[in-house]
N, C-alpha and C positions, 0 to 999 in steps of 0.2 A: 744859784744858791737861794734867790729871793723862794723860789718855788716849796722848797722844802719848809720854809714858815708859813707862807699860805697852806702849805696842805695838813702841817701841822697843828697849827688853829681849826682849820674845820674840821680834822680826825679827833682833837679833844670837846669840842663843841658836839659832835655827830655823836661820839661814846655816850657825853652826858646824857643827849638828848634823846638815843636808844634806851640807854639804861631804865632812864623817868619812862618813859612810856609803856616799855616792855613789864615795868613794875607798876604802873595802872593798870594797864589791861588786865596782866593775871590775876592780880586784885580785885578787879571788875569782876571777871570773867572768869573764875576757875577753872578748867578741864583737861583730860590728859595731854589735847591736841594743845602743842604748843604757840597759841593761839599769839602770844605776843610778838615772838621772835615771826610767826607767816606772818602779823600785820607791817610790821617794819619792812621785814624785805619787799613785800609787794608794795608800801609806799614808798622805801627804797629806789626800786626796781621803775616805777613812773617817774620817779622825779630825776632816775640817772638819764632815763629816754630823753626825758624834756629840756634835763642839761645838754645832753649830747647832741641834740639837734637845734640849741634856740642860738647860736651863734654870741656867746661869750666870749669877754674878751680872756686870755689866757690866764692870770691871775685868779679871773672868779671863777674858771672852769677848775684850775687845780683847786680853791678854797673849799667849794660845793662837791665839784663829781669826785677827787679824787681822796681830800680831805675829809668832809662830811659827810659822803655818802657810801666812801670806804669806811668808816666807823659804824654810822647809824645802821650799815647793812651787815649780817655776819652768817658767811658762810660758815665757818666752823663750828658754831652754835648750835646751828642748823645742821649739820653732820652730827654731831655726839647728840642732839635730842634726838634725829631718828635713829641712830643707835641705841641708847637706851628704852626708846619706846618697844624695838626686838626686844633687849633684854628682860625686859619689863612683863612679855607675853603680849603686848597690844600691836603686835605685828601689822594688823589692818590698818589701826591709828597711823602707825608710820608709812605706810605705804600712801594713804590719802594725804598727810601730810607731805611727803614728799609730791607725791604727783600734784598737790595742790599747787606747794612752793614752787615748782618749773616749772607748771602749763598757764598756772596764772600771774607769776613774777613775768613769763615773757611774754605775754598779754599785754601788763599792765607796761612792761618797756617800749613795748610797740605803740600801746597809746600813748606814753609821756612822748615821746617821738613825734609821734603827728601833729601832738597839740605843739611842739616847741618849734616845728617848720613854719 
């Protein structure tokens, strides 16, 4: 039962912390490509690697991998922006977004990986 507070806390920590940043960037950074939601998952996407391989004790792997980086990463997000980028007409936008988001999300998992061994 402890588990489900631990991953509690880092899913509402990980939301905040997507949120703020996903709302700088596009602030920063205007453009169709959803530039904030691909920064997250791909820093996501390394820092689940590095969870998953640096030998935490179980407590801070549920707070981090499955709490905080279940929140701060969002697949669904990620599906309805490349959906409406189709709708949108910017077909190509979505296509490179997505093939962005899976060739270099599991890149970037493979690296957090190495570096957490």
């Amino acid at each position: 039962m402890a588990e489900i507070g631990w991953i509690a806390a880092g899913g509402f920590l990980g939301a905040m912390a997507r949120y703020a940043m996903v709302a700088f960037v596009s602030a920063r950074w205007p453009t169709r490509l959803p530039l904030g939601t691909l920064l997250m998952n791909l820093i996501g996407s390394f820092l689940l690697g590095w969870i998953a391989s640096s030998g935490l004790n179980e407590q801070i792997a549920f707070f981090l991998g499955t709490g905080f980086m279940g929140a701060f990463t969002t697949f669904s997000t990620f599906k309805l922006e490349s959906v409406n980028l189709f709708r949108w007409g910017e077909g190509k936008t979505s296509l490179l977004y997505m093939g962005m988001t899976y060739l270099l999300g599991i890149g970037a998992a493979w690296l957090g990986f190495g570096v957490g061994m």
